[in-house]
MDTraj code that builds the backbone (N, CA, C; nanometers):
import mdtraj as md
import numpy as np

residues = "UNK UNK UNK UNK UNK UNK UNK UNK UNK UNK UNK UNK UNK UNK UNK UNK UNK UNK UNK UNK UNK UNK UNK UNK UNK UNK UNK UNK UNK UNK UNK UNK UNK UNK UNK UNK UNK UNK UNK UNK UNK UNK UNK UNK UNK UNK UNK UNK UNK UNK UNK UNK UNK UNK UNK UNK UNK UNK UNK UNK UNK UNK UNK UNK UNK UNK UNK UNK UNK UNK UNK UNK UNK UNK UNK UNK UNK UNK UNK UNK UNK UNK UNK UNK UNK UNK UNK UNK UNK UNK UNK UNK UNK".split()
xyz = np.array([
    [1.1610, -1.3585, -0.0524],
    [1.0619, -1.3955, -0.1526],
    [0.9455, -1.2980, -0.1429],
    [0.8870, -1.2101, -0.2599],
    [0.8024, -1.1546, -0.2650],
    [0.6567, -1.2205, -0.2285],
    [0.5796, -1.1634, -0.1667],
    [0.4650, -1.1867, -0.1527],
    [0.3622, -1.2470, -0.3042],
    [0.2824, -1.3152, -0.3693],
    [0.2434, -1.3521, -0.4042],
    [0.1340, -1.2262, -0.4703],
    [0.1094, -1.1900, -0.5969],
    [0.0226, -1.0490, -0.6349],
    [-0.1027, -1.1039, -0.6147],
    [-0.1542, -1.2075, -0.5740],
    [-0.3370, -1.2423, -0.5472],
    [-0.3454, -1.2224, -0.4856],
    [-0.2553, -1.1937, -0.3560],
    [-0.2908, -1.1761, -0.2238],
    [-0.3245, -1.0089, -0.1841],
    [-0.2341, -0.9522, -0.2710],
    [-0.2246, -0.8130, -0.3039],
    [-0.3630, -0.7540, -0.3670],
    [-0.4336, -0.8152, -0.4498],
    [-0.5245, -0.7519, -0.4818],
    [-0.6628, -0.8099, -0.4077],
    [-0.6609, -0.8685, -0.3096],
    [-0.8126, -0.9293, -0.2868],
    [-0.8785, -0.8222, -0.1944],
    [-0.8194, -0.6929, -0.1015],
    [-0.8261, -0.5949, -0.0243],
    [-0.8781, -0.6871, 0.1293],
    [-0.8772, -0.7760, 0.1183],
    [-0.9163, -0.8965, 0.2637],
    [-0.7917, -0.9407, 0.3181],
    [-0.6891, -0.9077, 0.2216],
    [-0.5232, -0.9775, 0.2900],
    [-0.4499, -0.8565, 0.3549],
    [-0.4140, -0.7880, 0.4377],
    [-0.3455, -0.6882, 0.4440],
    [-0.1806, -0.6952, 0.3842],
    [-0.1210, -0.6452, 0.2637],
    [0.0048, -0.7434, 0.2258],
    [0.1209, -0.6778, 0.3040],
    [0.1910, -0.7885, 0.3034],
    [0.3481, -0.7691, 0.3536],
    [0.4132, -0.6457, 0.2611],
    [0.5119, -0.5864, 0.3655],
    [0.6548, -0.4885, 0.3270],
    [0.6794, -0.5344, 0.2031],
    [0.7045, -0.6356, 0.1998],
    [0.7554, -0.7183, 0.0801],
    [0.6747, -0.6944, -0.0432],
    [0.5566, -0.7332, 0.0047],
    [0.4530, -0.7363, -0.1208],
    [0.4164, -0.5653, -0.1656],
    [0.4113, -0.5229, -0.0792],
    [0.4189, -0.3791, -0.1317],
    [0.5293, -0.3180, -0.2107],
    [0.6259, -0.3509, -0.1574],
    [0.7271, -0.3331, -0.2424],
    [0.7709, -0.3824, -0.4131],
    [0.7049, -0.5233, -0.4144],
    [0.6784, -0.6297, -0.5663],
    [0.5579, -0.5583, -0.5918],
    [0.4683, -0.4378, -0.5596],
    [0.3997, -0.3757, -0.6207],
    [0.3951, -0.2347, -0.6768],
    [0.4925, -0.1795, -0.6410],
    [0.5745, -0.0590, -0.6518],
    [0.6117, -0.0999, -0.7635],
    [0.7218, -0.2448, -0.7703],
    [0.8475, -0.2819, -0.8852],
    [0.7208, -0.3069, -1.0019],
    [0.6339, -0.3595, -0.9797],
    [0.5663, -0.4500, -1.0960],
    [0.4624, -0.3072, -1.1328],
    [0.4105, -0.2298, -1.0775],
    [0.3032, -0.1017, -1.0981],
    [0.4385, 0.0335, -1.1685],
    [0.5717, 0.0244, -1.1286],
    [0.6584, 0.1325, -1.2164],
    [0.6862, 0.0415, -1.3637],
    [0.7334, -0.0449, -1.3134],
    [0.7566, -0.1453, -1.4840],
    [0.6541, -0.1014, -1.5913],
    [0.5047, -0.1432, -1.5012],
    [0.3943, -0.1273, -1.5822],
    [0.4259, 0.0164, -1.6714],
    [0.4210, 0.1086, -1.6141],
    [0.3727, 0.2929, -1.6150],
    [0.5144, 0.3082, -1.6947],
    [0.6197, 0.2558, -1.6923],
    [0.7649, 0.3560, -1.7428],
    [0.7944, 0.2460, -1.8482],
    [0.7372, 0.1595, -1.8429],
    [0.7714, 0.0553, -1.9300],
    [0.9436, 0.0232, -1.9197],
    [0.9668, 0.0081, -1.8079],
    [1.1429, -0.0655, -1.8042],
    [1.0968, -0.1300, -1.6253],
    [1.2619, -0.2102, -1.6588],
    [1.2309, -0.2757, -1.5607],
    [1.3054, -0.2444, -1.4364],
    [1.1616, -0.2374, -1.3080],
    [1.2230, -0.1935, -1.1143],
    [1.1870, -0.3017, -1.0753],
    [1.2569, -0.3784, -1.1065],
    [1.2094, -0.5746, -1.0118],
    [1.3399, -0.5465, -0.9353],
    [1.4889, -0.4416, -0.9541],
    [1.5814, -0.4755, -0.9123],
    [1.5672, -0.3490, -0.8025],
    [1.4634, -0.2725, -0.7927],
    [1.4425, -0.1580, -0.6689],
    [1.4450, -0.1755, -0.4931],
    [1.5220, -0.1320, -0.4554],
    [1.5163, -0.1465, -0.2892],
    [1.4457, 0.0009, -0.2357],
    [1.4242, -0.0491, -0.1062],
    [1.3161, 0.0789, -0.0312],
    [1.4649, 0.1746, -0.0020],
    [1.5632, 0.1532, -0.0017],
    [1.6606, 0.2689, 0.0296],
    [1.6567, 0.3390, -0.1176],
    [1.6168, 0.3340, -0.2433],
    [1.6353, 0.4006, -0.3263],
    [1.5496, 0.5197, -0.3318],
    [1.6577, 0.6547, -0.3709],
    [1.5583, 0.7722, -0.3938],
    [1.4964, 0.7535, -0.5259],
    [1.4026, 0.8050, -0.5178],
    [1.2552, 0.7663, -0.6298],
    [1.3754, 0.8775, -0.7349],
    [1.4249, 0.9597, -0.7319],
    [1.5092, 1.0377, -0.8443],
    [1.5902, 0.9524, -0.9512],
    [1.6568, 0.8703, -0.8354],
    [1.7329, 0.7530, -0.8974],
    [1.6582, 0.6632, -1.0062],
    [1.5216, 0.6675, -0.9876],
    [1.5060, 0.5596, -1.1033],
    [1.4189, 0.6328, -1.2041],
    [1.4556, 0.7644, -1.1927],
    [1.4448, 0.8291, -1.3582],
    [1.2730, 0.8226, -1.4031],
    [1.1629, 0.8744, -1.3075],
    [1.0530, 0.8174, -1.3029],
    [1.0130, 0.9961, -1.3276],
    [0.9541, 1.0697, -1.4136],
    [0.8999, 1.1783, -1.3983],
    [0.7601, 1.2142, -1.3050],
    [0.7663, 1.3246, -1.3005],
    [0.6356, 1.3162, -1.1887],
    [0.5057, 1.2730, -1.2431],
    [0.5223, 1.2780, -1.3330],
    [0.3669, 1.2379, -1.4046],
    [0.3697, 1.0903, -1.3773],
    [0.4793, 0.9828, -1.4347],
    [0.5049, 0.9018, -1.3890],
    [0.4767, 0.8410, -1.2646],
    [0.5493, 0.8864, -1.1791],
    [0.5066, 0.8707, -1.0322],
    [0.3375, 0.8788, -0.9623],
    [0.2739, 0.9709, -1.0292],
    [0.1611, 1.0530, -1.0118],
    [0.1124, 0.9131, -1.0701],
    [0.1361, 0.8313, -1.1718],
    [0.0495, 0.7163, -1.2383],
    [0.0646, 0.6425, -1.1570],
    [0.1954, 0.5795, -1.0838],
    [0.2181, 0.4785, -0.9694],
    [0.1507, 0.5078, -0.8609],
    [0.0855, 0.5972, -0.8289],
    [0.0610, 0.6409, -0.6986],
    [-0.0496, 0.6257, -0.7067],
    [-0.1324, 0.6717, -0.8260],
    [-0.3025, 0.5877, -0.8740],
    [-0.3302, 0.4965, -0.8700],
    [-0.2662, 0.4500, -0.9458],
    [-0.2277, 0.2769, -0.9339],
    [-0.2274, 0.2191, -0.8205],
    [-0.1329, 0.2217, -0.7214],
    [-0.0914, 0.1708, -0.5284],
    [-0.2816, 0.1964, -0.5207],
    [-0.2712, 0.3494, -0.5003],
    [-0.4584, 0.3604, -0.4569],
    [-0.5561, 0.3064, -0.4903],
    [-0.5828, 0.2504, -0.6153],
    [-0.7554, 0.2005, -0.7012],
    [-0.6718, 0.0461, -0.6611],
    [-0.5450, -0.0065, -0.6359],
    [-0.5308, -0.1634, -0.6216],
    [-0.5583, -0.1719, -0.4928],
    [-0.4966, -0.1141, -0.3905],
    [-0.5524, -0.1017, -0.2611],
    [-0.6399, -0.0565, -0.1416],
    [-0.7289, 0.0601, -0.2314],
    [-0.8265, 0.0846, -0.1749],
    [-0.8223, 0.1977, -0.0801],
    [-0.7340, 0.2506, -0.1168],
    [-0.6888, 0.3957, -0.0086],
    [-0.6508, 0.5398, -0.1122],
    [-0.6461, 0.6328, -0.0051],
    [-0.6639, 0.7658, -0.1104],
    [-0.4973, 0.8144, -0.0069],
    [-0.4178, 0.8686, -0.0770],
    [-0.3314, 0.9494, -0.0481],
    [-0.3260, 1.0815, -0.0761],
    [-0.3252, 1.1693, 0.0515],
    [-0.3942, 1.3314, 0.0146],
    [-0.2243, 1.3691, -0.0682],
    [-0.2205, 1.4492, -0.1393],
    [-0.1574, 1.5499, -0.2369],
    [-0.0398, 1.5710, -0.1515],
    [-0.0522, 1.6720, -0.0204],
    [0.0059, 1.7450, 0.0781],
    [0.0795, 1.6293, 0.1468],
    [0.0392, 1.5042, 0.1304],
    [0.0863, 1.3841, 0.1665],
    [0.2789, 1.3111, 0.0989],
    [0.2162, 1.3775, -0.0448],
    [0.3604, 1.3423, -0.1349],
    [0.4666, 1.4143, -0.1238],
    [0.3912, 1.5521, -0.0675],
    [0.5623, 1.6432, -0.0617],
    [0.6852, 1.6122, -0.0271],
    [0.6890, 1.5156, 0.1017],
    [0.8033, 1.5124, 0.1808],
    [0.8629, 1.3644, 0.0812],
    [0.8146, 1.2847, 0.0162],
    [0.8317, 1.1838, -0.0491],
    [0.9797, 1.1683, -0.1336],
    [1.1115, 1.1122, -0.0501],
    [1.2164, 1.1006, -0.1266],
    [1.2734, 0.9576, -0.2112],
    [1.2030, 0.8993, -0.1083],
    [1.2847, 0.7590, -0.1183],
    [1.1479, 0.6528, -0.1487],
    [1.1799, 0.5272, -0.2213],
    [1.0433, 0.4308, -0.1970],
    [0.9998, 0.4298, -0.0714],
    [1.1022, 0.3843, 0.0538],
    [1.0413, 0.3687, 0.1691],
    [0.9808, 0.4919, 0.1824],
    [1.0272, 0.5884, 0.1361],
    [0.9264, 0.7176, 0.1945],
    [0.8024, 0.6833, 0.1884],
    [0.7520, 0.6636, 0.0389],
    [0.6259, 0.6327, -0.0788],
    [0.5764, 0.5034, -0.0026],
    [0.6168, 0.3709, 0.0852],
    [0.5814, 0.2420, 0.1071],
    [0.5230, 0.2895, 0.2339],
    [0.6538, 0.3685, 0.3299],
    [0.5546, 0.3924, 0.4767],
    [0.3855, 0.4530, 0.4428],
    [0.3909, 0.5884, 0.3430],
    [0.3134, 0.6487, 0.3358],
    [0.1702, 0.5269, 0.2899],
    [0.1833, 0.4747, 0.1664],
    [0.0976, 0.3763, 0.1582],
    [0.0692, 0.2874, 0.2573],
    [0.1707, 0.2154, 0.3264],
    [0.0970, 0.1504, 0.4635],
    [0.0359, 0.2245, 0.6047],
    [0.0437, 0.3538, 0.5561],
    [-0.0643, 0.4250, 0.6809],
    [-0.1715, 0.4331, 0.6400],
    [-0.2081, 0.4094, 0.5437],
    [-0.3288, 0.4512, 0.4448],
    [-0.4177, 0.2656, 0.4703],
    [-0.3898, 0.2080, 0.4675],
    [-0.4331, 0.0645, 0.4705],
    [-0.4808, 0.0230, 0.5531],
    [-0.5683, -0.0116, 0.5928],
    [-0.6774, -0.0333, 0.7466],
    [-0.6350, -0.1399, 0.8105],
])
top = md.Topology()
chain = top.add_chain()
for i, resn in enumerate(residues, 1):
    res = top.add_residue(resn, chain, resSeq=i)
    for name in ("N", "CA", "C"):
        top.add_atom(name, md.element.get_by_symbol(name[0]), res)
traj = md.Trajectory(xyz[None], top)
C-alpha cells in the first residue's frame, strides 16, 4: 500500500520507499499525461517513453515537493527509477 500523498507533502514526515515511489507514478502521470501507477523501481526510466525534458519536469517536481536540490552532474549515471529514488532519498534530511 502506497504511502498516503499528505504525508508526502508536509516536508515534517520523512516519506517511505513506497511513497516516493506513488510520487514518481503520480508526478510522471501528471508531466506525460499517461498513466505510471503500474511503474516498479526495477524499471529503466527508457522504458517508459519519458523524454528528457520530461524527466527534467519530474525531477523539478520530486525537488519544489520535497525540498531538496539535485545537482545536474547528479543525473548522469541515472538508469533506472531506483536509480532516480536512491538519488532523491540522499537529498532528504
Amino acid at each position: 500500500m502506497h504511502a498516503p500523498m499528505q504525508t508526502l507533502d508536509t516536508g515534517d514526515v520523512k516519506p517511505t520507499r513506497d511513497g516516493l515511489l506513488a510520487m514518481f507514478c503520480e508526478t510522471a502521470s501528471e508531466v506525460v499525461e499517461k498513466d505510471y501507477h503500474h511503474v516498479v523501481e526495477s524499471m529503466a526510466i527508457s522504458e517508459l517513453a519519458i523524454d528528457s525534458l520530461g524527466i527534467l519536469e519530474i525531477i523539478g517536481s520530486l525537488e519544489r515537493r520535497l525540498r531538496i536540490q539535485i545537482p545536474d552532474e547528479s543525473l548522469s549515471g541515472i538508469q533506472t527509477v531506483r536509480d532516480l529514488l536512491d538519488e532523491v532519498e540522499r537529498r532528504i534530511p
